[in-house]
C-alpha positions, 0 to 999 in steps of 0.5 A: 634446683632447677624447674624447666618447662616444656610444650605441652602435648595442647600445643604439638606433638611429640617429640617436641616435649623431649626436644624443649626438655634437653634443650633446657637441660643442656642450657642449664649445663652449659651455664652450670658455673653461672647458676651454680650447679655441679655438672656432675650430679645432674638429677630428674624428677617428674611427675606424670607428663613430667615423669615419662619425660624425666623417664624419657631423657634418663632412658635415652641420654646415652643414646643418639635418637636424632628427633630428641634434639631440636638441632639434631646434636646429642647435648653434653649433659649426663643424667645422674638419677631418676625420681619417676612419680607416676609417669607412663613408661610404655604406650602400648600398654597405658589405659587409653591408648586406643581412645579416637577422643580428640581430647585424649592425652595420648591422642593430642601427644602422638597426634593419634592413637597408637594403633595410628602412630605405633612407630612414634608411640615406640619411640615415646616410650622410656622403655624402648630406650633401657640399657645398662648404662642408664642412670639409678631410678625411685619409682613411685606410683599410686596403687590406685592410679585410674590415669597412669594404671599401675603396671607401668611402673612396675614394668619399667622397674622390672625392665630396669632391673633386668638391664642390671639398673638400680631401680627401686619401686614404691607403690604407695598403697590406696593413692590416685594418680596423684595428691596428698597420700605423696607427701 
């Protein structure tokens, strides 16, 4: 197990995020043999911020999206499985999107609301990148999540499955977007 750490949307603007997140996955599979891990069962887990990015590089690992890379190379590495705890899969339809709050977390990752920025809100979606060649997904969203609303997982496992993906969803019933009622 490995836990990597990316730029917060505090500190730029997408898609640094995903950028820092391949870059740390591409080392740890270029050094696989040094840390022991076996190149062939490269999995993600995230937990909201770090569910749409784990949703996002499984989504779009078997595409060349350029802005993805810090170098502009699509790394060697190949995603295996996806466990999505309570991430956004879509910004056109996340609650808030069309907050003008400075402090919004959509707002300080697109460095404005989608209405602004709908191309890069596309482009920060996981699901503009579902195909069929995309990895096994555990979708695991809180019935009463108030931060990341419900229909996103649902979405995206319905996406997933009509693109013939394995995806299973887990709506775990009365839980906030996060805590205790996960374990």
């Amino acid at each position: 197990v490995a836990s990597i750490d990316y730029r917060w949307s505090t500190m730029a603007i997408f898609p640094a995020q995903i950028q820092d997140c391949n870059q740390a996955i591409e080392y740890l599979y270029q050094h696989a043999d040094k840390y022991k891990l076996d190149r062939k069962r490269f999995a993600l887990i995230g937990f909201s911020a770090g569910g749409h990015l784990a949703n996002l590089v499984g989504l779009s690992n078997n595409n060349l999206i350029k802005d993805f890379y810090a170098d502009g190379k699509k790394p060697h590495f190949k995603i295996r499985l996806v466990l999505d705890f309570y991430g956004p899969a879509n910004f056109f339809s996340l609650k808030g999107n069309d907050s003008k709050d400075p402090k919004n977390p959509i707002t300080l990752l697109l460095g404005g609301t989608v209405a602004d920025k709908p191309d890069l809100a596309k482009e920060a979606s996981p699901i503009t990148y579902i195909d069929k060649n995309d990895p096994p997904f555990l979708i695991v969203q809180g019935e009463k999540d108030e931060s990341v609303n419900p229909d996103q997982a649902t979405a995206l496992n319905t996406r997933l499955m009509s693109a013939e993906v394995k995806s299973e969803l887990i709506i775990v019933p009365g839980a906030p977007h996060y805590g205790v009622m996960f374990d």
